[in-house]
N, CA, C and O of each residue as an XYZ file, in Angstrom:
900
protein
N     116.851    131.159     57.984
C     116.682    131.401     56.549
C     116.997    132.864     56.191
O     117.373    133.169     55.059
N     116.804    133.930     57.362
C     117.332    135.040     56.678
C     118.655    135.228     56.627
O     119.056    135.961     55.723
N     119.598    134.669     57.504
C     120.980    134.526     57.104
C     121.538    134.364     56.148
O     122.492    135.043     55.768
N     120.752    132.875     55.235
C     121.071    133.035     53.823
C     120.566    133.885     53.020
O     121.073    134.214     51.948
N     119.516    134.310     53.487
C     119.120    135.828     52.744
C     120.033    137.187     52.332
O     120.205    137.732     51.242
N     120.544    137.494     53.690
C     121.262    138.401     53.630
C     122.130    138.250     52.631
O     122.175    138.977     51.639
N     123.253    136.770     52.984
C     124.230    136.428     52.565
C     124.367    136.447     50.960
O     125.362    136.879     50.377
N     123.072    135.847     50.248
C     123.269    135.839     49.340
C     123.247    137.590     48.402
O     124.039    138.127     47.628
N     122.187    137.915     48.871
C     121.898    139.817     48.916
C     123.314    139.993     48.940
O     123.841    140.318     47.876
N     124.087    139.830     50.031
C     125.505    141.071     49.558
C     126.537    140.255     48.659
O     127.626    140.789     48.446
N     126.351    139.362     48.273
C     127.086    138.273     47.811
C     126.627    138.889     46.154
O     127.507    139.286     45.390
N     125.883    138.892     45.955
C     125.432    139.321     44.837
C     125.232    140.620     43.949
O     124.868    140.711     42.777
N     125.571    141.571     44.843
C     125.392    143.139     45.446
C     127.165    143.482     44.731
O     127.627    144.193     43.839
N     127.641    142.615     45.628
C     129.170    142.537     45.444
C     129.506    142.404     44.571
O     130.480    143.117     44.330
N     128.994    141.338     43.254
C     129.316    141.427     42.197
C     128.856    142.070     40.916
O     128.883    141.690     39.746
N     128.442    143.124     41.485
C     127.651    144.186     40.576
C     128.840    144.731     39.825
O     129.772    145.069     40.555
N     129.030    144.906     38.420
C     129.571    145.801     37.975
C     129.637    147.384     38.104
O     130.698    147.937     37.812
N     129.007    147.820     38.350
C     128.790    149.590     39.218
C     128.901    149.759     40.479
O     128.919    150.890     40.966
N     129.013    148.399     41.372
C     128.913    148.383     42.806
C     130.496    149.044     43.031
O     131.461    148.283     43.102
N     130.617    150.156     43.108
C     132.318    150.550     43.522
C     132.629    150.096     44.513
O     133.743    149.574     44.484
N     131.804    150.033     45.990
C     132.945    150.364     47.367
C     132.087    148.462     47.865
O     130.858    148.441     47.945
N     132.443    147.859     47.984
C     132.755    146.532     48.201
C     132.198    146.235     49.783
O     131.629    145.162     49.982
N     132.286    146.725     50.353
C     132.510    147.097     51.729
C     130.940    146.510     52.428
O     130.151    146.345     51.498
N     130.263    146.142     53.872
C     129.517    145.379     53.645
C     128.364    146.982     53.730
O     127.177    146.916     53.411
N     129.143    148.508     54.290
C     128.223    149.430     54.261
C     128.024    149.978     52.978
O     127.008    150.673     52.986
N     128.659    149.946     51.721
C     129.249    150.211     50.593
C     127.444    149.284     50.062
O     126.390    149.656     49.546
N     127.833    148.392     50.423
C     126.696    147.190     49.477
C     125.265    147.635     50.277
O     124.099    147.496     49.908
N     125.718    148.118     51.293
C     124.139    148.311     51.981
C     123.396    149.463     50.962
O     122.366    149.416     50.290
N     124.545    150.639     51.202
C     123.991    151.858     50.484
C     123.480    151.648     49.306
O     122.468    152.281     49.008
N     124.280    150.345     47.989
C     123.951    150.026     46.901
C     122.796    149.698     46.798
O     122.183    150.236     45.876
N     122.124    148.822     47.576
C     120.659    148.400     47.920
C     119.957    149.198     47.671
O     119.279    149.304     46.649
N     120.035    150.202     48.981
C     119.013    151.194     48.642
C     118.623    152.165     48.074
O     117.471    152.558     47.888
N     119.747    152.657     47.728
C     119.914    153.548     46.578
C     119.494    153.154     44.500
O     118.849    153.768     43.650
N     120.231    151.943     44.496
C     120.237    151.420     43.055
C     118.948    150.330     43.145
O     118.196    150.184     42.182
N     118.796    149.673     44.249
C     117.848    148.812     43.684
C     116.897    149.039     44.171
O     115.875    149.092     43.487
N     116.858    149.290     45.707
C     115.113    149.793     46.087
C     114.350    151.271     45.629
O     113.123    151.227     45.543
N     115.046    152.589     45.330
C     115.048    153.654     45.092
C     114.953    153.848     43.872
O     113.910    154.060     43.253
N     116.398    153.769     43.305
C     115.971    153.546     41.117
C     115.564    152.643     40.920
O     114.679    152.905     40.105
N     115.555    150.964     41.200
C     115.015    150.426     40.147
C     113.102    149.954     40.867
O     112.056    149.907     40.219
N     113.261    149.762     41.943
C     112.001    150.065     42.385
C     111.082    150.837     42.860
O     110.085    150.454     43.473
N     111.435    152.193     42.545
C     110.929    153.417     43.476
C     110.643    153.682     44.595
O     109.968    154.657     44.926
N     111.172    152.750     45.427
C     110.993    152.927     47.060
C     111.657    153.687     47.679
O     112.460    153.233     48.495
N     111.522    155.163     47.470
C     111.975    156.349     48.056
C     112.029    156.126     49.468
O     111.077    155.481     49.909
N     112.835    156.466     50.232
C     113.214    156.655     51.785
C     111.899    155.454     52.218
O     110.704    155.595     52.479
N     112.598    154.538     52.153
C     111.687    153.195     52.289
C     112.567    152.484     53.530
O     112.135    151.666     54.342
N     113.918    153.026     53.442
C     114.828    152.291     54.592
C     115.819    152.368     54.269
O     116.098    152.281     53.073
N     117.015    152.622     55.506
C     118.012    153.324     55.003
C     119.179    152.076     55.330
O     119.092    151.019     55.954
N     120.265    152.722     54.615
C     121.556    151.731     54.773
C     122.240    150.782     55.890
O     122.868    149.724     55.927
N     121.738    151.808     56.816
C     122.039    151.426     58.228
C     121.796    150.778     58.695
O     122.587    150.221     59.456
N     120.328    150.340     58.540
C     119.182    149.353     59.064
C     119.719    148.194     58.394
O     120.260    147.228     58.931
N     119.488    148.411     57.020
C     120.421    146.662     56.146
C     121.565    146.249     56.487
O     121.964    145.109     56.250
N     122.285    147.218     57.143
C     123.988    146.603     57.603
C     123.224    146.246     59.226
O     123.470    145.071     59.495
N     122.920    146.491     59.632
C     122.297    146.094     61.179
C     121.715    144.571     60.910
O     122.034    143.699     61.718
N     120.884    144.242     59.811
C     120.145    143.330     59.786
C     121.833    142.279     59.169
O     122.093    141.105     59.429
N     122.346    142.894     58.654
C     123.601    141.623     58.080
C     124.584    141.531     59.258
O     125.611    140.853     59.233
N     124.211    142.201     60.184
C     125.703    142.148     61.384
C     124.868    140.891     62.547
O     125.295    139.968     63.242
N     123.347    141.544     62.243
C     123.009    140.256     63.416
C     123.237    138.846     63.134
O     123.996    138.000     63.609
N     121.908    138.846     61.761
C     122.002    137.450     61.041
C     122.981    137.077     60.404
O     122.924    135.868     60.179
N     123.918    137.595     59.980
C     125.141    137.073     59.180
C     126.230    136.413     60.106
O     126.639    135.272     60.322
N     126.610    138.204     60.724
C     127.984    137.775     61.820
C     127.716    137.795     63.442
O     128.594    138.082     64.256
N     126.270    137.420     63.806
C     125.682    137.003     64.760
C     126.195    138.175     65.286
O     126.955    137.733     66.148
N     126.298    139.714     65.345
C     126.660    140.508     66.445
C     125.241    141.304     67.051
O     124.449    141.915     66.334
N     125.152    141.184     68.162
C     124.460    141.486     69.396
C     123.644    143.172     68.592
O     124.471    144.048     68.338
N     123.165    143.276     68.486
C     122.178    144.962     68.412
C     120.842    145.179     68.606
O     120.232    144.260     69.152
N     120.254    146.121     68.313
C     119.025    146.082     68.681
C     118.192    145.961     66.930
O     116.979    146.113     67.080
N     118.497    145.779     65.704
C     117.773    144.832     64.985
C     116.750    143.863     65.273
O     116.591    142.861     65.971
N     116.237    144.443     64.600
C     114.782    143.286     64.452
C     114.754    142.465     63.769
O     115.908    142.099     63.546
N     113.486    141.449     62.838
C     113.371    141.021     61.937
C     113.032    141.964     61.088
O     112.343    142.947     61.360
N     113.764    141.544     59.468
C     113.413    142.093     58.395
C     111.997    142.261     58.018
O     111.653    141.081     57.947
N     110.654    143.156     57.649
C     109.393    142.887     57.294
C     109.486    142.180     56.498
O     110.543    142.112     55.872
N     108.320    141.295     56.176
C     107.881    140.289     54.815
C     108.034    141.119     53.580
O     108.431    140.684     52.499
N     107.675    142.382     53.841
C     107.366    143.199     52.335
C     109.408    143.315     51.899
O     109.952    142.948     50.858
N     109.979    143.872     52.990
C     111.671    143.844     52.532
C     112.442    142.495     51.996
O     113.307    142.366     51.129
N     111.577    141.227     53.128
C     112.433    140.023     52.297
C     112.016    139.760     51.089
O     112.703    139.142     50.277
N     110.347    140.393     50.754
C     110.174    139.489     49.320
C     110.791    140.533     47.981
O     110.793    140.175     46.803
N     111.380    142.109     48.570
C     111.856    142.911     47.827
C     113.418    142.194     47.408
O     114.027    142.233     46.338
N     113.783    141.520     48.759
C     115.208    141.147     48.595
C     115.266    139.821     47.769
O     116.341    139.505     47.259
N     114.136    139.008     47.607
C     114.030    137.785     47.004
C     113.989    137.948     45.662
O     114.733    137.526     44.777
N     112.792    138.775     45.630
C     112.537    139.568     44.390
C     114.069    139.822     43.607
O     114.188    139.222     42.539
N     115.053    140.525     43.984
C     116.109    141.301     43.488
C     117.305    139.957     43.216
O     118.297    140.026     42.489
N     116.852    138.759     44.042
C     117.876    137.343     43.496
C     117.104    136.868     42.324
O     117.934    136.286     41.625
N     116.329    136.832     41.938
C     115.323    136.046     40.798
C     114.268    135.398     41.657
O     114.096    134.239     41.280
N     113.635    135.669     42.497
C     112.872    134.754     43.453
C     111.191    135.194     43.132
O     111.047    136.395     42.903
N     110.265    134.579     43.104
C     109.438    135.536     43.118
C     108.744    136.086     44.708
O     107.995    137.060     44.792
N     108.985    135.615     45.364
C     108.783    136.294     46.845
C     109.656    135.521     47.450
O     110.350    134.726     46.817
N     109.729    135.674     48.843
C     110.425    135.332     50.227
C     110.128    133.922     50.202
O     111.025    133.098     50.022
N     109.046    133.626     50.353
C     108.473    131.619     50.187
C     108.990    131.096     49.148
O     109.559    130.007     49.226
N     108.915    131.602     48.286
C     109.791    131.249     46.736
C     111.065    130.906     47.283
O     111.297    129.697     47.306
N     112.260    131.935     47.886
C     112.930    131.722     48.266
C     113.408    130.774     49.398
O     114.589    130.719     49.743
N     112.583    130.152     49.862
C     112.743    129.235     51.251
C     112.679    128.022     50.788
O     113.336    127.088     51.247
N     111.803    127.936     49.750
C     111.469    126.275     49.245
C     112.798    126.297     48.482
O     113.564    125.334     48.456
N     113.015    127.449     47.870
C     114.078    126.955     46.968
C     115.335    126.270     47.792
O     115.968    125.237     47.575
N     115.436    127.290     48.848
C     116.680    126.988     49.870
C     116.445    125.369     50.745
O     117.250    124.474     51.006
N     115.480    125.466     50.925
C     115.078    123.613     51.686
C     115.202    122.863     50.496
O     116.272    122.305     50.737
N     114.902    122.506     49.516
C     115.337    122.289     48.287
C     116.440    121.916     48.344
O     116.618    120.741     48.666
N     117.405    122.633     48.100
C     118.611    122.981     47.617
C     119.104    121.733     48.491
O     119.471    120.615     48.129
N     118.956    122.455     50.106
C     119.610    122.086     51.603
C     119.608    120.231     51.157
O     120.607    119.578     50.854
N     118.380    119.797     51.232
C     117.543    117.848     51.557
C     118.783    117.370     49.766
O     119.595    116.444     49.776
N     118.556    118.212     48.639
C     119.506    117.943     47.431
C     120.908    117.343     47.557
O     121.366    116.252     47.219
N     121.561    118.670     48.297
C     122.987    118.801     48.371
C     124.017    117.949     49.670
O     124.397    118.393     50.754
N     124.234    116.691     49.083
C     125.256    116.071     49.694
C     126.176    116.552     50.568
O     126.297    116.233     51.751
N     126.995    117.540     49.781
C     128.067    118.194     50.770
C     127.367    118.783     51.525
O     127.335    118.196     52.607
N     126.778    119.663     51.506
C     126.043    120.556     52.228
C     125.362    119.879     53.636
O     125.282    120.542     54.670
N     124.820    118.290     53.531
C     124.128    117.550     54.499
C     125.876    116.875     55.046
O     125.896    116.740     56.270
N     126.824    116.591     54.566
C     127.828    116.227     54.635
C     128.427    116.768     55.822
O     128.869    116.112     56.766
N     128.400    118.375     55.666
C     128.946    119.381     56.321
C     128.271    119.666     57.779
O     129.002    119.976     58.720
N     126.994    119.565     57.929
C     125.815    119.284     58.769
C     126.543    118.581     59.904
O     127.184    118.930     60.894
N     126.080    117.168     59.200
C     126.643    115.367     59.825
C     128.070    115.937     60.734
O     128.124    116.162     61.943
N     129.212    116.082     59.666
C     130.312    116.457     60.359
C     130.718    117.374     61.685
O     131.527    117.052     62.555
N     129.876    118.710     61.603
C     129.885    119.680     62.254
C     129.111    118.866     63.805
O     129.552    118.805     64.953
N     128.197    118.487     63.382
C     127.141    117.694     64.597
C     127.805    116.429     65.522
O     127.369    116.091     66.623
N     128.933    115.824     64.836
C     129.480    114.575     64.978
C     131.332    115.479     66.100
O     132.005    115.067     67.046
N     131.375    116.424     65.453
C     132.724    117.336     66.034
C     132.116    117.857     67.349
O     132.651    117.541     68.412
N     131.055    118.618     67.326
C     129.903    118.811     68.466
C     129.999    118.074     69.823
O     130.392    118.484     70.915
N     129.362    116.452     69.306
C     129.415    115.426     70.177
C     130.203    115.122     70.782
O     130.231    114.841     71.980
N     131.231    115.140     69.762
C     132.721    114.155     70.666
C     133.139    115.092     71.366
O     133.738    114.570     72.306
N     133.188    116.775     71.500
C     133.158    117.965     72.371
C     132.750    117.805     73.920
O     133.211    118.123     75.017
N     131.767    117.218     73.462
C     130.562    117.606     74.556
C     130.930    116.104     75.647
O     130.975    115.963     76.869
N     131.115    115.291     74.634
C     131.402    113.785     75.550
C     132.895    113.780     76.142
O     133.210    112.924     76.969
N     133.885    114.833     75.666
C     135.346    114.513     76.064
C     134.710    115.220     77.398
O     134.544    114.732     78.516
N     134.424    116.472     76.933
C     134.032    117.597     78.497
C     133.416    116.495     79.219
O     134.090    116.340     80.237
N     132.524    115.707     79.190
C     132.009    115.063     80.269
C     132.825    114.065     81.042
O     132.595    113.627     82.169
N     133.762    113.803     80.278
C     134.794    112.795     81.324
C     135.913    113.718     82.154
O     136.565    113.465     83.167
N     135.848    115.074     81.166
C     136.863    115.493     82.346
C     136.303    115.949     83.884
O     136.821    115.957     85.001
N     134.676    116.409     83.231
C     134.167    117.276     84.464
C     133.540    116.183     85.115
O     133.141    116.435     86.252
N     133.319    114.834     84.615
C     132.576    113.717     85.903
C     133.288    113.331     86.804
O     132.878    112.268     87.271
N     134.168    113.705     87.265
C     135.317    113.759     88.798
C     134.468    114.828     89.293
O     133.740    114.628     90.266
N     134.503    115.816     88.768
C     133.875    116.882     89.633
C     131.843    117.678     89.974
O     131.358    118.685     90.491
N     131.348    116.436     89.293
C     130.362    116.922     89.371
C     129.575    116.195     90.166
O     129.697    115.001     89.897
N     128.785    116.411     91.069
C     128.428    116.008     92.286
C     127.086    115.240     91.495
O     126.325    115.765     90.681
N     127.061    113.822     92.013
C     126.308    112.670     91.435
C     125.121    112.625     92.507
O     125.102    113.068     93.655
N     124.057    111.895     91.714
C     122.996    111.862     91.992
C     122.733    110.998     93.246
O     123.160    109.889     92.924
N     122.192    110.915     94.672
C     122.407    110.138     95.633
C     120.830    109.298     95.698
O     119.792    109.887     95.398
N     120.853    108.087     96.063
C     120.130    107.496     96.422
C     119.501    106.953     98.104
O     120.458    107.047     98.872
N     118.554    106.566     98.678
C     118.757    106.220     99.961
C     119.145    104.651     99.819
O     119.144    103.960     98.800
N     119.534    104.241    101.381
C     119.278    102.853    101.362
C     119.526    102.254    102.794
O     120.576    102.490    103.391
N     118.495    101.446    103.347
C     118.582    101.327    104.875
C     119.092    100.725    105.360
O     118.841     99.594    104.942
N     120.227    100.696    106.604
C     121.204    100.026    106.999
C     121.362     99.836    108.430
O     122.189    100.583    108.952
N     120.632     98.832    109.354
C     120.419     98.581    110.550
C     119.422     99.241    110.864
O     118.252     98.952    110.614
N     119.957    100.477    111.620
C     118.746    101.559    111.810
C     118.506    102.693    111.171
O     117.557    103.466    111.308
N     119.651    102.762    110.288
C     119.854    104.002    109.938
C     119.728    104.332    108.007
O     119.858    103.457    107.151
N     119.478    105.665    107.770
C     119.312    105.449    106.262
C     121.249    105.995    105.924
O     121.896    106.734    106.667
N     121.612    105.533    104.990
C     122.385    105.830    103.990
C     122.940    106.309    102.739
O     122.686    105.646    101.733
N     123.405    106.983    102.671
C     123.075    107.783    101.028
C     124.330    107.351    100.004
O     125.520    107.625    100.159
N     123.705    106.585     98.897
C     124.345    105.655     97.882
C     124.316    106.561     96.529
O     123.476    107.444     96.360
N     125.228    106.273     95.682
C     124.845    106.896     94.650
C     123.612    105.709     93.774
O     123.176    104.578     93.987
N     123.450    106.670     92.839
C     121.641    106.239     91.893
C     122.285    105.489     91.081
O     121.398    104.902     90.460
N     123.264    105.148     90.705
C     123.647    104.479     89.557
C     122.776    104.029     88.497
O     122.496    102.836     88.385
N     122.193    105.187     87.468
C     120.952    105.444     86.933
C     119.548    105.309     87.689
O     118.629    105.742     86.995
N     119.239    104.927     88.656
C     118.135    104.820     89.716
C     117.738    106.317     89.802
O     118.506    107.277     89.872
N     116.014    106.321     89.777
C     115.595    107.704     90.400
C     116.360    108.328     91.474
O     116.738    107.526     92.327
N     116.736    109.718     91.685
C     116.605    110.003     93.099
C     115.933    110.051     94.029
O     114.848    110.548     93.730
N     116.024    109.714     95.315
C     115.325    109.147     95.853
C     114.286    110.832     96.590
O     114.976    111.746     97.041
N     113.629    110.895     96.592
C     112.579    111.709     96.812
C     112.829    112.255     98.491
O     112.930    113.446     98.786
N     112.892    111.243     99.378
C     113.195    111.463    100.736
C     114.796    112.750    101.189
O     114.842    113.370    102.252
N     115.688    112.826    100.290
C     116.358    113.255    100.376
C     116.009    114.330    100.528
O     116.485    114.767    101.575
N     115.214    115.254     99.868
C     114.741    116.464     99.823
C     113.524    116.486    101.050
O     112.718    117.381    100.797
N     113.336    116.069    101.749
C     111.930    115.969    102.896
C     112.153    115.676    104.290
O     111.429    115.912    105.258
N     113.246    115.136    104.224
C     113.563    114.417    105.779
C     115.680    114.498    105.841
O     116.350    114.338    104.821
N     116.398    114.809    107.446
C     116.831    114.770    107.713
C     117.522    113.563    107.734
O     117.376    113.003    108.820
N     118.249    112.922    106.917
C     119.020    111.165    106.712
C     120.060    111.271    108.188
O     120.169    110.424    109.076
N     120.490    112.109    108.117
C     121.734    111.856    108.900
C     121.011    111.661    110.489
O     121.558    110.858    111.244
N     119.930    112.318    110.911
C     119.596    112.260    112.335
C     118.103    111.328    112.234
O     117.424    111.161    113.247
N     117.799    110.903    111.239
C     116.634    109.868    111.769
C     117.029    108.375    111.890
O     117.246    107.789    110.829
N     117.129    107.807    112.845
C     117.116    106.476    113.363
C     115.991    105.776    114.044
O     115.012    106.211    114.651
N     116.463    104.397    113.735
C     115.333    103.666    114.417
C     115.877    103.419    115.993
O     116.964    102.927    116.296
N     115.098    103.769    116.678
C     115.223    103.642    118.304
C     114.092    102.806    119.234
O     112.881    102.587    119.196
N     115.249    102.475    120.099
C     114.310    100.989    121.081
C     113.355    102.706    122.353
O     113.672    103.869    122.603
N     112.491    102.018    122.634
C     111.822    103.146    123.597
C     111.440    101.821    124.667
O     111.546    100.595    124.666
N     111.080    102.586    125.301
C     110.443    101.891    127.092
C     109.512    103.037    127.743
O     109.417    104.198    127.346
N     108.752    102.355    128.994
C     107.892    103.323    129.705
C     109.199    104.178    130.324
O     108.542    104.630    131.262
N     110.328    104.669    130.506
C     111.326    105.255    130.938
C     111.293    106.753    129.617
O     111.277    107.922    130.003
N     111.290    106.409    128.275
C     111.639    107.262    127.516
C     111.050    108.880    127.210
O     109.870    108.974    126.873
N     111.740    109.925    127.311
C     110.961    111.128    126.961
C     110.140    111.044    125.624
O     110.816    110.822    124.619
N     109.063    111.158    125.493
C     108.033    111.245    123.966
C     107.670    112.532    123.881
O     107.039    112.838    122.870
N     107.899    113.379    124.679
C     107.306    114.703    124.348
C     108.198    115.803    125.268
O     108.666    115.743    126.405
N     108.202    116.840    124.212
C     108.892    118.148    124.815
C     108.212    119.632    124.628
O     108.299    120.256    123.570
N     107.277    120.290    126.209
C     106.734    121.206    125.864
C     105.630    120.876    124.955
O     105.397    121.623    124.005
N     104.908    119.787    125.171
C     103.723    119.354    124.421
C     104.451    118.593    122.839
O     103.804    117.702    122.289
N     105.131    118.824    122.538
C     105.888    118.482    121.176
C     105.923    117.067    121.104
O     106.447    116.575    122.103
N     105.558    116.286    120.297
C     106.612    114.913    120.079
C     107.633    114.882    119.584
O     107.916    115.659    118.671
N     108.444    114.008    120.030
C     109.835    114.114    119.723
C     110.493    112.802    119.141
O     111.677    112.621    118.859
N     109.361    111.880    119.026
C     109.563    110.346    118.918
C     108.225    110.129    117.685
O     107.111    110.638    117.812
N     108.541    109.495    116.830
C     107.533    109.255    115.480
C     107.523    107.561    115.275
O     108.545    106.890    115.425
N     106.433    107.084    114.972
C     105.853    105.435    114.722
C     105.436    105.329    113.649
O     104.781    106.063    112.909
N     106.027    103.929    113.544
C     105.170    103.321    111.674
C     105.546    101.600    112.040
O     106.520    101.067    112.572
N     104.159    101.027    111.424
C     104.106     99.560    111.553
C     104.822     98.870    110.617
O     104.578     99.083    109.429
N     105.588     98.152    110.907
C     106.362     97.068    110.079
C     105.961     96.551    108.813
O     105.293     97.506    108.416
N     105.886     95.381    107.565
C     105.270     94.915    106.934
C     105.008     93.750    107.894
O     104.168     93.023    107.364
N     105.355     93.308    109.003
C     104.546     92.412    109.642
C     103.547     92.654    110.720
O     102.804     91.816    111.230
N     103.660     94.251    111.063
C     102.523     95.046    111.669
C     103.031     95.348    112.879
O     102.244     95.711    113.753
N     104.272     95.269    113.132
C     104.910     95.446    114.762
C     105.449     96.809    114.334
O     106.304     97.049    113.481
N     104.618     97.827    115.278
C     105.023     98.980    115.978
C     106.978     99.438    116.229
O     107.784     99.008    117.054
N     107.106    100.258    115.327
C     108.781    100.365    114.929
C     108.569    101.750    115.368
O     107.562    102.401    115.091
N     109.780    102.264    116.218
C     110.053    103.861    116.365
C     111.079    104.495    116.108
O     112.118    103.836    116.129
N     111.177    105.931    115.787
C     112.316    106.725    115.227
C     112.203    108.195    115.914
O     111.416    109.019    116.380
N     113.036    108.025    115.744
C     113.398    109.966    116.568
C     113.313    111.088    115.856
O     113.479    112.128    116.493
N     113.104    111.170    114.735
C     112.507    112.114    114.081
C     111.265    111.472    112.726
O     110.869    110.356    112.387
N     111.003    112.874    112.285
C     110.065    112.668    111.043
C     110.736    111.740    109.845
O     111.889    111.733    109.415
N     109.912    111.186    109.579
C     110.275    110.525    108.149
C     109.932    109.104    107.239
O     109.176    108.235    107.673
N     110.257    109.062    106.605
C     109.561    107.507    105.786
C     110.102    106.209    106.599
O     111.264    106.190    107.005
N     109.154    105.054    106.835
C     109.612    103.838    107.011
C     110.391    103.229    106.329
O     110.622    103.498    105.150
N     110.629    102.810    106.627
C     112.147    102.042    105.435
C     111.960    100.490    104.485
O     112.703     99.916    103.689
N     110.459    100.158    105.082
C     110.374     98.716    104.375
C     109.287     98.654    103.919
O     109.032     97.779    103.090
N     108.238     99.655    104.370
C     106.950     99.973    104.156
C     106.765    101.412    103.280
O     105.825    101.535    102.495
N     107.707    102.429    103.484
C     107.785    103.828    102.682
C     106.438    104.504    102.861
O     105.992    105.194    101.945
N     105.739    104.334    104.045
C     104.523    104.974    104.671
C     105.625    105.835    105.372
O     106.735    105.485    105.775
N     104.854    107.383    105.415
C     105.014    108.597    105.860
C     105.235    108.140    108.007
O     104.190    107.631    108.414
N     105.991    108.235    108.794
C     105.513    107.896    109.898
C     105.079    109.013    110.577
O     105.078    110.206    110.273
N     104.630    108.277    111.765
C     103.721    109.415    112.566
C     103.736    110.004    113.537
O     103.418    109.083    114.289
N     103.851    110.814    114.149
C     104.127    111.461    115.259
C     103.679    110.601    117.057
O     102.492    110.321    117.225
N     104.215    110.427    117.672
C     103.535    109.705    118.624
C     102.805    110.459    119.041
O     102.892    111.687    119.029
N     101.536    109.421    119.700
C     100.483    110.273    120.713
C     100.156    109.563    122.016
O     100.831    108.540    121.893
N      99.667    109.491    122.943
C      99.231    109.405    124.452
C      98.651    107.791    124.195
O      99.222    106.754    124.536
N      97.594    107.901    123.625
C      97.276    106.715    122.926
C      98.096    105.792    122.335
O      98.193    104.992    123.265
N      98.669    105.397    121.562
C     100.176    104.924    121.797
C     101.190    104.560    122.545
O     101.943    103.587    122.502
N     101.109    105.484    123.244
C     102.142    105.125    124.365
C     101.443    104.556    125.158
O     102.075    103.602    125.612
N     100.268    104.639    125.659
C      99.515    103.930    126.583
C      99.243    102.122    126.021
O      99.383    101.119    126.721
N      98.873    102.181    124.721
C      98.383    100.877    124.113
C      99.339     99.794    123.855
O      99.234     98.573    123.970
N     100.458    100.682    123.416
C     101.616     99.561    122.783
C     103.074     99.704    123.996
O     103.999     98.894    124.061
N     102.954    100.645    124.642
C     104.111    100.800    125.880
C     104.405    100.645    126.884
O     105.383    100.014    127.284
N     103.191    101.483    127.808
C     103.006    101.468    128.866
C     101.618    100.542    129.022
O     100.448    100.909    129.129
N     102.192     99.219    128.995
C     101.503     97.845    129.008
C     101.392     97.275    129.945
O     102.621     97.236    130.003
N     101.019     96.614    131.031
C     100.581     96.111    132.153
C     101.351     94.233    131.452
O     100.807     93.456    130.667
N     102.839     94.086    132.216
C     102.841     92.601    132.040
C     102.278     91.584    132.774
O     102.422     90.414    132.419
């Protein structure tokens, strides 16, 4: 809203009959000189510089160190369109805005040019933008599918896909290295004891599996036929 503030301020400034120098520093000086100074007595209240700073940000969007205008300057500047304060001026402008056809016209259009922008870019850059992967289990092993709108799958980020498999073991097999396990268990949905060579989720059950222990290997392995 202060954009149209400004805008209308030098817009109006501009068509002053005494306004000589046109210019947007020309109209600043006019401000403060003719209308805040003579016609309102606001002696060294704020200088030219500052009002062309405030029309370079909000107007022509350029980068400075401008602030916002105070309440007391916008309702001076509202004041000086016929407004009776700054709020005066805003309703009038929302007003105006929800009124004016073209104006919502221009909106629609601009928003609709936007879109079709934004959707061409996406077909050129969806060759190149690396898609969302899913898991999915395949003999022994997991696989990585794309999501084809599907969550991503959570495991991706937690566990190693490419090196966890399901593996046959025997009383022959190493289970431990340097005290370490090296071999991890999780029960089936029919409750039969399944093993894998590293950490990671079961694949039919999605229970966390578990590290082997002594107990284990003794109960379910090293079995007396």
């Amino acid at each position: 809203m202060i954009k149209y503030l400004l805008e209308e301020l030098f817009k109006k400034i501009e068509n002053e009959n005494d306004c000589d120098k046109k210019s947007k520093n020309g109209i600043s000086i006019y401000f403060v000189e003719k209308i805040l100074e003579e016609q309102l007595g606001k002696s060294s209240y704020i200088s030219p510089k500052t009002i062309k700073g405030y029309y370079d940000k909000y107007v022509l969007e350029k980068e400075n160190n401008s602030g916002e205008p105070s309440f007391e300057l916008k309702n001076l500047m509202s004041h000086y369109l016929g407004f009776k304060d700054y709020v005066d001026f805003e309703n009038s402008k929302k007003e105006a805005t929800n009124t004016n056809p073209s104006w919502n016209i221009k909106k629609t259009k601009k928003g609709l040019i936007i879109t079709g922008m934004l959707v061409a870019l996406s077909y050129i850059l969806y060759p190149y933008i690396k898609k969302e992967q899913c898991l999915e289990w395949e003999k022994d092993h997991y696989i990585e599918i794309d999501c084809n709108g599907a969550v991503k799958d959570p495991l991706l980020n937690d566990i190693n896909i490419k090196k966890l498999k399901q593996i046959v073991v025997s009383d022959t097999t190493t289970f431990f290295i340097k005290g370490q396990p090296i071999i991890w268990y999780g029960k089936s949905k029919k409750g039969t004891i399944e093993y894998f060579n590293s950490r990671g989720i079961h694949p039919t059950t999605q229970k966390e599996l578990r590290p082997i222990t002594e107990y284990i290997i003794n109960k379910y392995i090293y079995t007396d036929e």
